[in-house]
mmCIF file of the N, C-alpha and C atoms, coordinates in Angstrom:
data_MODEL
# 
_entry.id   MODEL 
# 
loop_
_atom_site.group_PDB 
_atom_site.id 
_atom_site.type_symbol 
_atom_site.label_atom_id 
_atom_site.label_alt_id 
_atom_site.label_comp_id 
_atom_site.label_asym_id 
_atom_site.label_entity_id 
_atom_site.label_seq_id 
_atom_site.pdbx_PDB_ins_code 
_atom_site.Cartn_x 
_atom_site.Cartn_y 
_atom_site.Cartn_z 
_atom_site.occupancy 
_atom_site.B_iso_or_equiv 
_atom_site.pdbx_formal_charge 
_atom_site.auth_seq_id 
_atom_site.auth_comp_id 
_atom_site.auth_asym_id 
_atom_site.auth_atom_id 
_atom_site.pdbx_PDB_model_num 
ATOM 1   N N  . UNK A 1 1  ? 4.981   -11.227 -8.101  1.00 0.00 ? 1  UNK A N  1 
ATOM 2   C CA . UNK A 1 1  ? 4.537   -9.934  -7.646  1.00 0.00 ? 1  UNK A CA 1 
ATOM 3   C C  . UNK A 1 1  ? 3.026   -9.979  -7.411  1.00 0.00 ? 1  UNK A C  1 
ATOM 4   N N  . UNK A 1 2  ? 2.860   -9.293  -6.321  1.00 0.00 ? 2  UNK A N  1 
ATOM 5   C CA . UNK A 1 2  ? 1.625   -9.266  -5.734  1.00 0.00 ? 2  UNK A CA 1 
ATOM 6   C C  . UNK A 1 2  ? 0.790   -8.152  -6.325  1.00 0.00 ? 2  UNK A C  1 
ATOM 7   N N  . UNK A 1 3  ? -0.403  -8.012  -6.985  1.00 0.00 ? 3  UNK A N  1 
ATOM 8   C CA . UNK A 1 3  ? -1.469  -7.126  -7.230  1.00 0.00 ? 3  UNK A CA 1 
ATOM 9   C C  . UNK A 1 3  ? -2.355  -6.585  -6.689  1.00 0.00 ? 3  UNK A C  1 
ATOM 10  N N  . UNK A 1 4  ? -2.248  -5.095  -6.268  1.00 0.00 ? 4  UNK A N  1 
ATOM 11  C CA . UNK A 1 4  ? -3.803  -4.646  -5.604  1.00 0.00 ? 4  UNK A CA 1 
ATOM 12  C C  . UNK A 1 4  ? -4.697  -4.707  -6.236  1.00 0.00 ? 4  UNK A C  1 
ATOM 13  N N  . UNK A 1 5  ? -5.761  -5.013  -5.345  1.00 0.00 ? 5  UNK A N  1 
ATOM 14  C CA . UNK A 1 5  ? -7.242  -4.950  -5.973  1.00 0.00 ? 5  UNK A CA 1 
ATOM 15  C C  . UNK A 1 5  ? -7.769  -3.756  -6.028  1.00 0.00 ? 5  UNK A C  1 
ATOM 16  N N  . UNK A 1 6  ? -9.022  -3.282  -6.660  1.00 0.00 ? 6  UNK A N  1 
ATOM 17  C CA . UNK A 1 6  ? -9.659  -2.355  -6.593  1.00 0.00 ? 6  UNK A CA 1 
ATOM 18  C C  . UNK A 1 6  ? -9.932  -2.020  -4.593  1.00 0.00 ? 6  UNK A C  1 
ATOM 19  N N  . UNK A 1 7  ? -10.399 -1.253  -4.264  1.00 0.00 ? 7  UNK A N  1 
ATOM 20  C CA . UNK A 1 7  ? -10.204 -0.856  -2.656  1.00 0.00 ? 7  UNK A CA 1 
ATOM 21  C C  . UNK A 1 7  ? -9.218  -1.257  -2.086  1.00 0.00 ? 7  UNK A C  1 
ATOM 22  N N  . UNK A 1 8  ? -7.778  -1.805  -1.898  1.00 0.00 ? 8  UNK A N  1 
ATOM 23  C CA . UNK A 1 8  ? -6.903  -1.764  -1.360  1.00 0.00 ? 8  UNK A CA 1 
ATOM 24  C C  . UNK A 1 8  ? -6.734  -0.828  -0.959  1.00 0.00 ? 8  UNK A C  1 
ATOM 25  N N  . UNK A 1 9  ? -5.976  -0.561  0.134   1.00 0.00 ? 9  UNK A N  1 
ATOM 26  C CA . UNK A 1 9  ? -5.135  0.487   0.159   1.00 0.00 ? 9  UNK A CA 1 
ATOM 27  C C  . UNK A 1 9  ? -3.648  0.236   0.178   1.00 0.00 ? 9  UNK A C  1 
ATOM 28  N N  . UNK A 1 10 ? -2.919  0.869   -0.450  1.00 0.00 ? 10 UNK A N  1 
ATOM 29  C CA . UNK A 1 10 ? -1.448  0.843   -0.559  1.00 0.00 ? 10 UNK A CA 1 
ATOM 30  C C  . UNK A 1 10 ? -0.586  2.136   -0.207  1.00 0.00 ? 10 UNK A C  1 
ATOM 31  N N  . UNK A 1 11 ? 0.717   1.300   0.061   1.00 0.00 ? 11 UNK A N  1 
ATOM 32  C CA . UNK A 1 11 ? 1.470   2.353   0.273   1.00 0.00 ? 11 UNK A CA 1 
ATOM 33  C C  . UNK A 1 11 ? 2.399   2.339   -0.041  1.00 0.00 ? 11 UNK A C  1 
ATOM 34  N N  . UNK A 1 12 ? 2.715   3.975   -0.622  1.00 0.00 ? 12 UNK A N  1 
ATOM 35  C CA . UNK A 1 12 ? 4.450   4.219   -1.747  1.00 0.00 ? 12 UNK A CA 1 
ATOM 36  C C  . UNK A 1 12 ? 5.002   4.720   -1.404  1.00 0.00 ? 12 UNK A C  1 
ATOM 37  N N  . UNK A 1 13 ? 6.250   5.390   -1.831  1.00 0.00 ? 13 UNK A N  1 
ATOM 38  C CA . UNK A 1 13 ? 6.810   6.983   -1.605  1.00 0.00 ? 13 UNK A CA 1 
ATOM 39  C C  . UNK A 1 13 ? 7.181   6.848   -0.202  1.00 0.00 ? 13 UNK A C  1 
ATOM 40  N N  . UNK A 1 14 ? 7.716   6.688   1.229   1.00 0.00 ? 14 UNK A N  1 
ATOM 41  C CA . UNK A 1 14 ? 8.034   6.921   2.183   1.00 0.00 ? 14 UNK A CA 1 
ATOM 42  C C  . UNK A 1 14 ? 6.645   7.232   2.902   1.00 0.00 ? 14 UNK A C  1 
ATOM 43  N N  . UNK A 1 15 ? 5.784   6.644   2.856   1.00 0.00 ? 15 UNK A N  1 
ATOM 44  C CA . UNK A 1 15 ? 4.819   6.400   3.799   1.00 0.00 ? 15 UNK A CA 1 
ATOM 45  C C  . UNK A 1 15 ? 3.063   6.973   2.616   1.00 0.00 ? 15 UNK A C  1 
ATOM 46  N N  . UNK A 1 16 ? 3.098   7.503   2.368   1.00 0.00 ? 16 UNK A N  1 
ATOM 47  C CA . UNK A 1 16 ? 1.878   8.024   1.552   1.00 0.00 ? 16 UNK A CA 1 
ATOM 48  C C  . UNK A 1 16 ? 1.284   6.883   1.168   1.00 0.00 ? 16 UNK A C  1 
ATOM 49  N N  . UNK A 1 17 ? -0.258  6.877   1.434   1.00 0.00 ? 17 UNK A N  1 
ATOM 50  C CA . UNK A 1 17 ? -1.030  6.075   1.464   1.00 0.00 ? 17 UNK A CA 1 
ATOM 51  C C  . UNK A 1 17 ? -2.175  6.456   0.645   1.00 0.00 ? 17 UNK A C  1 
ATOM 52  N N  . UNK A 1 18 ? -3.099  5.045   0.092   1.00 0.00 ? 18 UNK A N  1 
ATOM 53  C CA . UNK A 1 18 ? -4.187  5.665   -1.071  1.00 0.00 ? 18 UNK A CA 1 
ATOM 54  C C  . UNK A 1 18 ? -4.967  4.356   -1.064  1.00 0.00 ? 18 UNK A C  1 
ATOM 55  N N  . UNK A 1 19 ? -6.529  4.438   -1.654  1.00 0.00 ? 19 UNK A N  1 
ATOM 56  C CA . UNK A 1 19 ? -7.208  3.534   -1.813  1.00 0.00 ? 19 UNK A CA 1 
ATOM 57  C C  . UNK A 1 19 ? -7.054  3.585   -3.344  1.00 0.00 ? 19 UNK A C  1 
ATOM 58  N N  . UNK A 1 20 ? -6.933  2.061   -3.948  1.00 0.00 ? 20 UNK A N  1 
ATOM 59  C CA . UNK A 1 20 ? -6.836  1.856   -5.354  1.00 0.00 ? 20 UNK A CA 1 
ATOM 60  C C  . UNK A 1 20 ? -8.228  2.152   -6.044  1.00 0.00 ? 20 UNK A C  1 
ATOM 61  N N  . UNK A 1 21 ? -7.896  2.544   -7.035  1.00 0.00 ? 21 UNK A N  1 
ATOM 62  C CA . UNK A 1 21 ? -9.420  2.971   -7.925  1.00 0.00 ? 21 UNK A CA 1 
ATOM 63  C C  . UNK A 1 21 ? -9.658  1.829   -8.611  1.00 0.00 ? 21 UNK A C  1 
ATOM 64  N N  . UNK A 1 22 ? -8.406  1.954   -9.549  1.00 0.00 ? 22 UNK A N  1 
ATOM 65  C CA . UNK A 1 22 ? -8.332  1.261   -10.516 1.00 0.00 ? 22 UNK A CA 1 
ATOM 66  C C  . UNK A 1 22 ? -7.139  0.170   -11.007 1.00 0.00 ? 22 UNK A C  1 
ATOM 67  N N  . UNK A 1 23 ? -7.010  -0.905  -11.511 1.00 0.00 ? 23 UNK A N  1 
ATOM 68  C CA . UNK A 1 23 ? -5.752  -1.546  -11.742 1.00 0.00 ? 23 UNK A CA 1 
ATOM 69  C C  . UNK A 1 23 ? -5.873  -1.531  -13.428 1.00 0.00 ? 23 UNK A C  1 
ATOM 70  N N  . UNK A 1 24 ? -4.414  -1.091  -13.736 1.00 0.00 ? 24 UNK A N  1 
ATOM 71  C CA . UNK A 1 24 ? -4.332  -1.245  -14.880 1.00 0.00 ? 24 UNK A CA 1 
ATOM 72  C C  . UNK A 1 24 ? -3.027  -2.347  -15.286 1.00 0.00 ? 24 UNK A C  1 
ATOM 73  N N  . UNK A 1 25 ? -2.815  -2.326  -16.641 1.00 0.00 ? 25 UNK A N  1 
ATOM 74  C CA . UNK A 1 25 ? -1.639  -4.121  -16.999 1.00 0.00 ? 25 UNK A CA 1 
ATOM 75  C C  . UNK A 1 25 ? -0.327  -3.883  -15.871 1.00 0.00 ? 25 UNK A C  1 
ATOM 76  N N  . UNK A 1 26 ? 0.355   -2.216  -15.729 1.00 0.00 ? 26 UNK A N  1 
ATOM 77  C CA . UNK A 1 26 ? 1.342   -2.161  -15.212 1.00 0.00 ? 26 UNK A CA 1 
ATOM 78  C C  . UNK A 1 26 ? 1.393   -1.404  -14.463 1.00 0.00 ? 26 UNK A C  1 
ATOM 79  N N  . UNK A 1 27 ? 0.067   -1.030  -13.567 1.00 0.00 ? 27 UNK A N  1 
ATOM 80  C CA . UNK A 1 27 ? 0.125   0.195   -12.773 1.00 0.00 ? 27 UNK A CA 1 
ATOM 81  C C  . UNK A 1 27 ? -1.132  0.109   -11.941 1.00 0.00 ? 27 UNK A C  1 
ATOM 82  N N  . UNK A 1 28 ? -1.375  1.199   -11.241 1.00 0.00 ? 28 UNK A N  1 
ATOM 83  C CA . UNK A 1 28 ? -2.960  1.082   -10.392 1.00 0.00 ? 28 UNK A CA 1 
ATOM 84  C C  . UNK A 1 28 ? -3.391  2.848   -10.190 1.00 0.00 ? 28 UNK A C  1 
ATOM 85  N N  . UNK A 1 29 ? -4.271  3.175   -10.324 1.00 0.00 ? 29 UNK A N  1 
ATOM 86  C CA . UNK A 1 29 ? -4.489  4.674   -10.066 1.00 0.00 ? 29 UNK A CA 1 
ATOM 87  C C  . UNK A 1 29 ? -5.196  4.634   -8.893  1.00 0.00 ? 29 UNK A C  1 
ATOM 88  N N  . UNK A 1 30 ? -4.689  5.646   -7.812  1.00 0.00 ? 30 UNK A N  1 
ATOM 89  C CA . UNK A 1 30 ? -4.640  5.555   -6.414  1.00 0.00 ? 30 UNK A CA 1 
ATOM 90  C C  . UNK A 1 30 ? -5.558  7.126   -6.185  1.00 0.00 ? 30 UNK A C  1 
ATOM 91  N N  . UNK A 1 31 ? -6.390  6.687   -4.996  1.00 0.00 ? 31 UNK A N  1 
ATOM 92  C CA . UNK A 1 31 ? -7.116  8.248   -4.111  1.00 0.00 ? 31 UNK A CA 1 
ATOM 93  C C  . UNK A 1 31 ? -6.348  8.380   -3.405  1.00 0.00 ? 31 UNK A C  1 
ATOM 94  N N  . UNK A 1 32 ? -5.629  9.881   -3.109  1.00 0.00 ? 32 UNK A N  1 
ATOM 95  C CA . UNK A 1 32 ? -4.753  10.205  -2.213  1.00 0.00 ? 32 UNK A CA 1 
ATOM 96  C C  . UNK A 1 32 ? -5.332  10.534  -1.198  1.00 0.00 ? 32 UNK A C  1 
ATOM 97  N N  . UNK A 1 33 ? -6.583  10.629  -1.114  1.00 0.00 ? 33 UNK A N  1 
ATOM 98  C CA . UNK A 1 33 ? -7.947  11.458  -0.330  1.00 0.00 ? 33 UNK A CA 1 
ATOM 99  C C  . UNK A 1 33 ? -8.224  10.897  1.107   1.00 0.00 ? 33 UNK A C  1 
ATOM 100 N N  . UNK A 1 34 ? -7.224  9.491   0.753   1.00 0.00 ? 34 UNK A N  1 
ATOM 101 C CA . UNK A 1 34 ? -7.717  8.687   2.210   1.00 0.00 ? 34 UNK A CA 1 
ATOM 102 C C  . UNK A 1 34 ? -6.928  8.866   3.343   1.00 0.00 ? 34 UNK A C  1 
ATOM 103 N N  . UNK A 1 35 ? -5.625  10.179  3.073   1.00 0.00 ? 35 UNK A N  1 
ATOM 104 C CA . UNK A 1 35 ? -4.767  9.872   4.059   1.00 0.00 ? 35 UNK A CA 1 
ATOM 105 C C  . UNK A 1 35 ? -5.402  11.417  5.151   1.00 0.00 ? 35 UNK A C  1 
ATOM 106 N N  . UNK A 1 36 ? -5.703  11.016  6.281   1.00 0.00 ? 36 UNK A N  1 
ATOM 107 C CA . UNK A 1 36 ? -6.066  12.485  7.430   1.00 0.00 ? 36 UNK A CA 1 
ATOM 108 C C  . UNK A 1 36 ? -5.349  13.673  6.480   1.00 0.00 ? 36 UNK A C  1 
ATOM 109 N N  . UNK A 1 37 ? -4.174  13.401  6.600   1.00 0.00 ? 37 UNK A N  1 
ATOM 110 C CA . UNK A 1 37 ? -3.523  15.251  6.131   1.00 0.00 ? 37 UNK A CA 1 
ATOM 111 C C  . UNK A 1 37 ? -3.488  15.319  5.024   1.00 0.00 ? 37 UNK A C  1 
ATOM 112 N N  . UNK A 1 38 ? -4.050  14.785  3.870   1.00 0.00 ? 38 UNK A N  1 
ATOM 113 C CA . UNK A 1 38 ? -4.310  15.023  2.608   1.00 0.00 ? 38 UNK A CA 1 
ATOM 114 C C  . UNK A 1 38 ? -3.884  16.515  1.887   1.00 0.00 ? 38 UNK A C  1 
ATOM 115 N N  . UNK A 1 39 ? -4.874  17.408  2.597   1.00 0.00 ? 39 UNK A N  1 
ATOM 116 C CA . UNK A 1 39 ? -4.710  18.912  2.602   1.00 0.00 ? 39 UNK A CA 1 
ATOM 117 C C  . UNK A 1 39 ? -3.477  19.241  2.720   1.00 0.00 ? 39 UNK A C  1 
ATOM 118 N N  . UNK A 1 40 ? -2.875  18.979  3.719   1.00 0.00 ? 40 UNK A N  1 
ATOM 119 C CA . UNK A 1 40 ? -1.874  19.501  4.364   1.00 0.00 ? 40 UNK A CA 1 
ATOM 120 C C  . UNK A 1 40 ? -0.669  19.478  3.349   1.00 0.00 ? 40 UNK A C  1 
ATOM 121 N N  . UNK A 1 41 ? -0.507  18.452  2.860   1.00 0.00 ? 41 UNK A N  1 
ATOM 122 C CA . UNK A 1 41 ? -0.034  18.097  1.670   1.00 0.00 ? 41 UNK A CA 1 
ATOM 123 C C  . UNK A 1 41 ? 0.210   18.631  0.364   1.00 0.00 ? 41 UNK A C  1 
ATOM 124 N N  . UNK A 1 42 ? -0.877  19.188  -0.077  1.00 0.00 ? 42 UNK A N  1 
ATOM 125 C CA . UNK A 1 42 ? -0.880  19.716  -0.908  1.00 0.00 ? 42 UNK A CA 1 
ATOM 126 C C  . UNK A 1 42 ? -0.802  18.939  -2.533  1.00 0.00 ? 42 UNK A C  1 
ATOM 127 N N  . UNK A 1 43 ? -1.157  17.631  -2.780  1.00 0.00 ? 43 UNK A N  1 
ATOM 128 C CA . UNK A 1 43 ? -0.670  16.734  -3.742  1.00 0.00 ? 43 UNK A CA 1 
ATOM 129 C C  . UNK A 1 43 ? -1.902  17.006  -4.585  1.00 0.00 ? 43 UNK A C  1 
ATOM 130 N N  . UNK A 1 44 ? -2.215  16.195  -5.411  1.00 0.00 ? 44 UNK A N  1 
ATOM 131 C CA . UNK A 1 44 ? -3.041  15.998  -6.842  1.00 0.00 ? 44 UNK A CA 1 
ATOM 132 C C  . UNK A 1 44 ? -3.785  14.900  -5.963  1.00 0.00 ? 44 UNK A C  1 
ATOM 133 N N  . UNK A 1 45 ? -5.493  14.674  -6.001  1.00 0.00 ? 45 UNK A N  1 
ATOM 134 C CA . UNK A 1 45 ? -6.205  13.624  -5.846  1.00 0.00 ? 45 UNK A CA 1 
ATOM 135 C C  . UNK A 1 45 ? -6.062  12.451  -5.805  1.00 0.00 ? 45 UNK A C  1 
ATOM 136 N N  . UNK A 1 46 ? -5.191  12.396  -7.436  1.00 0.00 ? 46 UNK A N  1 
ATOM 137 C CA . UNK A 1 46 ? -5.307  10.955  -7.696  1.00 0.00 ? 46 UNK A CA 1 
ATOM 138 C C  . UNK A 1 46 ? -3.949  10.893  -8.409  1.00 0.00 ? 46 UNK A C  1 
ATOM 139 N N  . UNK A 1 47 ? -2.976  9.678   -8.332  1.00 0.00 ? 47 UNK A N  1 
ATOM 140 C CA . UNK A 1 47 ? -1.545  9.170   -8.679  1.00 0.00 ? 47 UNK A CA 1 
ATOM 141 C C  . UNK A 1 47 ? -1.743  7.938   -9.372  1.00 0.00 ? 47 UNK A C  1 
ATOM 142 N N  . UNK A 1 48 ? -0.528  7.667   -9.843  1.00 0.00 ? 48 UNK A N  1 
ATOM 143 C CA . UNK A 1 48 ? -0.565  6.624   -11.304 1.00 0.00 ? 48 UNK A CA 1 
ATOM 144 C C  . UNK A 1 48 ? 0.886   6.101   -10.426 1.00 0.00 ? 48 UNK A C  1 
ATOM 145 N N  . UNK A 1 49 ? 1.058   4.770   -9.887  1.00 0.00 ? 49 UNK A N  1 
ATOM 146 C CA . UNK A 1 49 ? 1.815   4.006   -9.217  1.00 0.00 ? 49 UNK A CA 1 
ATOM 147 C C  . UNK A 1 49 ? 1.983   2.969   -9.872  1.00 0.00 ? 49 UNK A C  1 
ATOM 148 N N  . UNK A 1 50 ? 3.255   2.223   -10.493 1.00 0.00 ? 50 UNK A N  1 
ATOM 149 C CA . UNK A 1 50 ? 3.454   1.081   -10.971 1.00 0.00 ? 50 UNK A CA 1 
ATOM 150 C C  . UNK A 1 50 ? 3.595   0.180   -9.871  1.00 0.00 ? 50 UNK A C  1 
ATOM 151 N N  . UNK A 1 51 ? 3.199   -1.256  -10.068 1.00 0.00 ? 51 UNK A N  1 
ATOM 152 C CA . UNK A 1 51 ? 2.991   -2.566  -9.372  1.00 0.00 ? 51 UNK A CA 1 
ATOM 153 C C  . UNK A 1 51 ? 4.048   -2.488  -8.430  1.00 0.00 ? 51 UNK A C  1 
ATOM 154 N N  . UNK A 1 52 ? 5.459   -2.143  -8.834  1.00 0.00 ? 52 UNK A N  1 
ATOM 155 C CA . UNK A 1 52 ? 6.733   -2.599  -7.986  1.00 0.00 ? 52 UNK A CA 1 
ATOM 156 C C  . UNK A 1 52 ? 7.406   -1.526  -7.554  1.00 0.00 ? 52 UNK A C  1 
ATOM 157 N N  . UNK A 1 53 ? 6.531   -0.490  -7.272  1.00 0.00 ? 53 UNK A N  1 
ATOM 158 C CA . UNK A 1 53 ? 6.474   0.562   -6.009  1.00 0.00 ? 53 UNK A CA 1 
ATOM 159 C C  . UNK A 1 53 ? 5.302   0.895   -4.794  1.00 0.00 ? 53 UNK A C  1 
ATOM 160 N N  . UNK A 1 54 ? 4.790   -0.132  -4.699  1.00 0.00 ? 54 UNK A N  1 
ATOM 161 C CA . UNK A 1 54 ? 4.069   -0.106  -3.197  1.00 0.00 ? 54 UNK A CA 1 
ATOM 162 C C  . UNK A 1 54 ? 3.711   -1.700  -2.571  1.00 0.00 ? 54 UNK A C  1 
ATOM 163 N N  . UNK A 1 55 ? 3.174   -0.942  -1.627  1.00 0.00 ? 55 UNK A N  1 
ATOM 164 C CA . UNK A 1 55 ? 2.783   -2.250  -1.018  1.00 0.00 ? 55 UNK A CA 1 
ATOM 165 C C  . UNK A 1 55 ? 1.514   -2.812  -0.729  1.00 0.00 ? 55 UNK A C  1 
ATOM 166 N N  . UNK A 1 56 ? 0.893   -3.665  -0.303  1.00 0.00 ? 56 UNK A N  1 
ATOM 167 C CA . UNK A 1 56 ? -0.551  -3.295  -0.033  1.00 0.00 ? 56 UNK A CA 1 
ATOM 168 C C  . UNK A 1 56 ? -0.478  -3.543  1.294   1.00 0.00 ? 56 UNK A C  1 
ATOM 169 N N  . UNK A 1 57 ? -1.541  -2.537  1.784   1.00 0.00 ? 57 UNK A N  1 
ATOM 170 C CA . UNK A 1 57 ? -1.372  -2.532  3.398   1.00 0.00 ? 57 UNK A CA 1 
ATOM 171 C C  . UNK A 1 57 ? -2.798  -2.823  3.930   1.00 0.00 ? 57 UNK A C  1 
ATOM 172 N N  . UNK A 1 58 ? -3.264  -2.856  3.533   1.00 0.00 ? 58 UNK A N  1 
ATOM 173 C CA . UNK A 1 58 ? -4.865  -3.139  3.995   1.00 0.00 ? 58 UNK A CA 1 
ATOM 174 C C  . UNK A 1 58 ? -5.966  -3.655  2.658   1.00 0.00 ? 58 UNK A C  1 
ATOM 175 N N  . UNK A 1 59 ? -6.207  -5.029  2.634   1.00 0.00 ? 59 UNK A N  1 
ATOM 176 C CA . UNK A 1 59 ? -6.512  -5.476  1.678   1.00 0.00 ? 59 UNK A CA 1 
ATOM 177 C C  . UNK A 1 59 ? -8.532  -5.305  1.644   1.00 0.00 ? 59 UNK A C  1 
ATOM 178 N N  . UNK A 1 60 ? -8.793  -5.222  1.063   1.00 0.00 ? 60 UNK A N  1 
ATOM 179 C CA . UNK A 1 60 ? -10.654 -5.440  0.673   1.00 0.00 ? 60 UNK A CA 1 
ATOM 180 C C  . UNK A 1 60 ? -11.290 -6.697  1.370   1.00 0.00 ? 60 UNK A C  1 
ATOM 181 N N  . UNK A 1 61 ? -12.283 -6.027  1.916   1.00 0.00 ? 61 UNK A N  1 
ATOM 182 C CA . UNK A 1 61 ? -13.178 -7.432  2.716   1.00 0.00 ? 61 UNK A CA 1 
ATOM 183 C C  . UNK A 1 61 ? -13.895 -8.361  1.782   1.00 0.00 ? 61 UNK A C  1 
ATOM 184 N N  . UNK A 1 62 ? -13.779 -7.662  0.322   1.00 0.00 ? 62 UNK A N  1 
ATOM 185 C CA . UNK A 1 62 ? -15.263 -8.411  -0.305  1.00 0.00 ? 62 UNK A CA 1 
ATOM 186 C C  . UNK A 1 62 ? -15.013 -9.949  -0.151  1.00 0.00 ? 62 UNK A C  1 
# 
């Protein structure tokens, strides 16, 4: 299993997308802030996603 890094962005849930904050042993805490319709949405800022529900879709340049 593959691990996001800190700035990844990933994606869970049927399309919802987030930049990783943080990685923790079995999970990663995600900004929901990065997706355009954020608002529209109506969700919580920030989500708590375990490893083997997303994907990473756009990985960090560092």
């Amino acid at each position: 299993m593959i691990k996001a890094e800190v700035g990844n962005v990933v994606e869970f849930k049927q399309g919802l997308q987030g930049v990783v904050e943080k990685v923790n042993e079995n999970s990663v805490i995600v900004d929901l802030t990065y997706m355009s319709n954020f608002r529209d949405l109506e969700l919580d800022q920030r989500t708590v996603i375990n490893h083997k529900h997303y994907k990473i879709v756009k990985e960090t340049a560092y």
